[in-house]
LOROMAR-566861 format. One record per residue (C-alpha): residue in one letter; x, y, z. Coordinates in Angstrom, 3 decimals, decimal comma, m for minus. Example, Ala and Ser with C-alpha at 12.3 -4.5 7.8 and 13.67 -1.06 7.14 Angstrom:
BEGIN
+------+----------+----------+----------+
: type :     east :    north :       up :
+------+----------+----------+----------+
:    A :   12,300 :   m4,500 :    7,800 :
:    S :   13,670 :   m1,060 :    7,140 :
+------+----------+----------+----------+
END
This chain:
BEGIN
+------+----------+----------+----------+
: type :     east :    north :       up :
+------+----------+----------+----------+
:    X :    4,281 :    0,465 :  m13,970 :
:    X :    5,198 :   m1,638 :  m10,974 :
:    X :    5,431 :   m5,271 :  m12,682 :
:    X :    6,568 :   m9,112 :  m11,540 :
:    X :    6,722 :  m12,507 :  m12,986 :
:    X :    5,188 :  m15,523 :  m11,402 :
:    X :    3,246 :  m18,630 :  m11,740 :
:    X :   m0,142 :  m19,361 :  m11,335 :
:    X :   m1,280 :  m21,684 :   m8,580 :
:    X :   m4,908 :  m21,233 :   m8,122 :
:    X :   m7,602 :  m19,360 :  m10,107 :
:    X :  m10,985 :  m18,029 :   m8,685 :
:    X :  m13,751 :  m16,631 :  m11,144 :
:    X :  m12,255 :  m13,336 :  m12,270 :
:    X :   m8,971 :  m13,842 :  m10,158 :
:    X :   m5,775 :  m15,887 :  m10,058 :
:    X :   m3,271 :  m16,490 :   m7,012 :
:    X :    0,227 :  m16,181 :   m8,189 :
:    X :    3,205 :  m17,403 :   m6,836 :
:    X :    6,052 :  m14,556 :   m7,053 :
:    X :    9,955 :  m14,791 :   m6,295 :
:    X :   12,461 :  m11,955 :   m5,994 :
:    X :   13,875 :  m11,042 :   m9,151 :
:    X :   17,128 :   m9,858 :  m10,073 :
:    X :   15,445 :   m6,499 :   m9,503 :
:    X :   15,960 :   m7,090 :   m5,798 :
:    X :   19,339 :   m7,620 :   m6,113 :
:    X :   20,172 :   m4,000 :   m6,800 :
:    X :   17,589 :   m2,489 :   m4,251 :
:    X :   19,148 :   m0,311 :   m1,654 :
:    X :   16,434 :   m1,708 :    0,924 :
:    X :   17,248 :   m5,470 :    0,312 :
:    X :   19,171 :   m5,525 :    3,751 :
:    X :   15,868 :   m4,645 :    5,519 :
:    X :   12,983 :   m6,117 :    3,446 :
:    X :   11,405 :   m9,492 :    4,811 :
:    X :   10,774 :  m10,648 :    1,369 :
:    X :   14,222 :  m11,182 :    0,209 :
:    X :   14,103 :  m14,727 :   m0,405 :
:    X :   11,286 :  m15,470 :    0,039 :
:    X :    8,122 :  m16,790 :   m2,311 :
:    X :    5,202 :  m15,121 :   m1,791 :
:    X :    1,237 :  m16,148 :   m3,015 :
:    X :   m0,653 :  m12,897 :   m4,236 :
:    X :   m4,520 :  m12,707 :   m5,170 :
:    X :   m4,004 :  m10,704 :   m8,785 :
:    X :   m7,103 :  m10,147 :  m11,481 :
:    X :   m7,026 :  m12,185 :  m13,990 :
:    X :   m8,406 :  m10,610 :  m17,530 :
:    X :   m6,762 :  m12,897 :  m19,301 :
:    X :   m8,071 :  m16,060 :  m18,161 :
:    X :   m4,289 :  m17,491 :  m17,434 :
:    X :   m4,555 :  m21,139 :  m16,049 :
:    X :   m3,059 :  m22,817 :  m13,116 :
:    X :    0,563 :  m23,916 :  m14,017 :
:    X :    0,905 :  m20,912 :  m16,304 :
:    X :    4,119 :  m18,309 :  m16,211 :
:    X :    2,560 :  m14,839 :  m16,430 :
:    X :    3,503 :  m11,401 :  m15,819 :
:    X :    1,969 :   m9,178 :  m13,477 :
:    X :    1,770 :   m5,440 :  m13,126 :
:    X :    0,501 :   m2,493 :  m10,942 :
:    X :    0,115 :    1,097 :  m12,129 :
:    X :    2,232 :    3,537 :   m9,735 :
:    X :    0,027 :    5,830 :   m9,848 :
:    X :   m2,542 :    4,184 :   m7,875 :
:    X :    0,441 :    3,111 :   m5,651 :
:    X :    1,469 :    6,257 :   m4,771 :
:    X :   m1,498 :    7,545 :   m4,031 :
:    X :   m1,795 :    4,971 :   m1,552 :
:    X :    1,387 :    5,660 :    0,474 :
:    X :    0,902 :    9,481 :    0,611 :
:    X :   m2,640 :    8,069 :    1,815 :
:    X :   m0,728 :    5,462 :    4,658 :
:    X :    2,509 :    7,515 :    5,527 :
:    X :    2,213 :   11,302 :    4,880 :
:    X :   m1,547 :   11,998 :    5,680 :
:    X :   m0,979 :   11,013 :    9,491 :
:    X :    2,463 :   13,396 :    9,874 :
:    X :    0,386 :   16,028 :    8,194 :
:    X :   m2,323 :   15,801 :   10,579 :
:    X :   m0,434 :   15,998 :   13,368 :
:    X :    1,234 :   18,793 :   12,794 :
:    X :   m1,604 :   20,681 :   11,521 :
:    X :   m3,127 :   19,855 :   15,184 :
:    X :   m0,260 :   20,415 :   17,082 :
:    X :   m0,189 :   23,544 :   15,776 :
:    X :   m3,964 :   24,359 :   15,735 :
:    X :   m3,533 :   23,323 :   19,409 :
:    X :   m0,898 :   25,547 :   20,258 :
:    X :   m2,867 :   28,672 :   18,935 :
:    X :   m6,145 :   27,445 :   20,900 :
:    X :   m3,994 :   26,902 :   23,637 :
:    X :   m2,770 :   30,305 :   23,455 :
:    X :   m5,803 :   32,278 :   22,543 :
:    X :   m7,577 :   30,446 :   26,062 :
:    X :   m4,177 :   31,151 :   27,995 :
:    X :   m3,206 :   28,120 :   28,766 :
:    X :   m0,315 :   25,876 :   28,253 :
:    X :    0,264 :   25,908 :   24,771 :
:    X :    2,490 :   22,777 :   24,654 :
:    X :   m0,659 :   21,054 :   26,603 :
:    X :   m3,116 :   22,294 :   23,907 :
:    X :   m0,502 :   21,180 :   20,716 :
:    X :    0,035 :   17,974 :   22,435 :
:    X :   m3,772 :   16,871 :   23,142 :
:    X :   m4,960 :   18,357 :   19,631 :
:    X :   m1,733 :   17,164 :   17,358 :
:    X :   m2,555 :   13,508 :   19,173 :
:    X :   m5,851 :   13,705 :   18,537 :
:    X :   m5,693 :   14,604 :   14,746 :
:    X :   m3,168 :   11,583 :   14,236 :
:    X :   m5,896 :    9,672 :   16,009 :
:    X :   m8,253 :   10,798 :   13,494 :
:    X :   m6,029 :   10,541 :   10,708 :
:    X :   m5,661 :    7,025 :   11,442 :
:    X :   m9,234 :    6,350 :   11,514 :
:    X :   m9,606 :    7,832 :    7,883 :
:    X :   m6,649 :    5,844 :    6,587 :
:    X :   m8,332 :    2,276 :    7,878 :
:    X :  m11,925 :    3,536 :    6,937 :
:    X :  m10,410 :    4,921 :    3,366 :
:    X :   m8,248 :    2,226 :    2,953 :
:    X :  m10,774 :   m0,522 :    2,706 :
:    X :  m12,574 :    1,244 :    0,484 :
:    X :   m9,616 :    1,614 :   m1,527 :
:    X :   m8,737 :   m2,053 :   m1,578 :
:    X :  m11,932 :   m3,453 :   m3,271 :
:    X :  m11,391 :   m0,742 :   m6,563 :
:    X :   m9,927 :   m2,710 :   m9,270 :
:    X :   m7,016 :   m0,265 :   m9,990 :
:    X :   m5,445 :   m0,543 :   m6,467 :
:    X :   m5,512 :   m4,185 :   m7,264 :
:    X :   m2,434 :   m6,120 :   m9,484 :
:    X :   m3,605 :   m7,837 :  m13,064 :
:    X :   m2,032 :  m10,609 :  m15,252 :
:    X :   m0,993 :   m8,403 :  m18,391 :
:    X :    0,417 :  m11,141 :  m20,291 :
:    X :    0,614 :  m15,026 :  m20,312 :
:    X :    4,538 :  m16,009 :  m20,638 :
:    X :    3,559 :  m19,912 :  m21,299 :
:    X :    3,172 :  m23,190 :  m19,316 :
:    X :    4,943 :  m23,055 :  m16,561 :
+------+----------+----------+----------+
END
């Protein structure tokens, strides 16, 4: 579980928006040298269960499951489909006797086009289920 500490700036009916700063977790993350939030404060819209108040120091947390679900959804899913019709392509192309780089190029394109179109359509759907979504687990105290 994916989780962060913050402070509460704003609270909607069943949410909260939470200020969050880099831990010290950061600080030993090979990526550091090429993430854009190193440093930087950032305001996230997180459930709020709990009913934590504006001013309060909470922690928040993601389940990784959900998360990684996501990113096979967002990075791998594309690749796949592109080389599934790249190579679906090549074997039309063949079987029609035609250039089969042609055929793997317009097909393998085309599938990442696709692909693309499912990740944005699947995505959003995605987004509105409370489990892709970060929670207040615990209140630390006035902030």
């Amino acid at each position: 579980m994916a989780t962060e500490q913050g402070i509460v700036v704003r609270v909607e009916a069943d949410a909260a928006w939470v200020r969050t700063t880099p831990t010290s977790a950061c600080e030993g993350c090979s990526a550091k040298g090429s993430c854009h939030s190193v440093g930087e404060e950032k305001e996230v819209r997180v459930l709020n269960p709990g009913g934590a108040r504006v001013g309060d120091r909470i922690v928040l947390s993601m389940d990784t499951g959900p998360l990684l679900r996501a990113c096979f959804l967002l990075y791998v899913f594309p690749i796949l489909s592109l080389l599934c019709g790249a190579f679906v392509g090549e074997w039309v192309a063949l079987t029609l006797r035609v250039n089969p780089s042609v055929g793997a190029a317009l097909l393998g394109c085309s599938a990442f086009v696709i692909a693309f179109a499912f990740v944005r359509l699947r995505g959003n759907r995605l987004a509105r289920k409370q489990e892709y979504q970060p929670r207040i687990t615990r209140v630390l105290g006035p902030g």
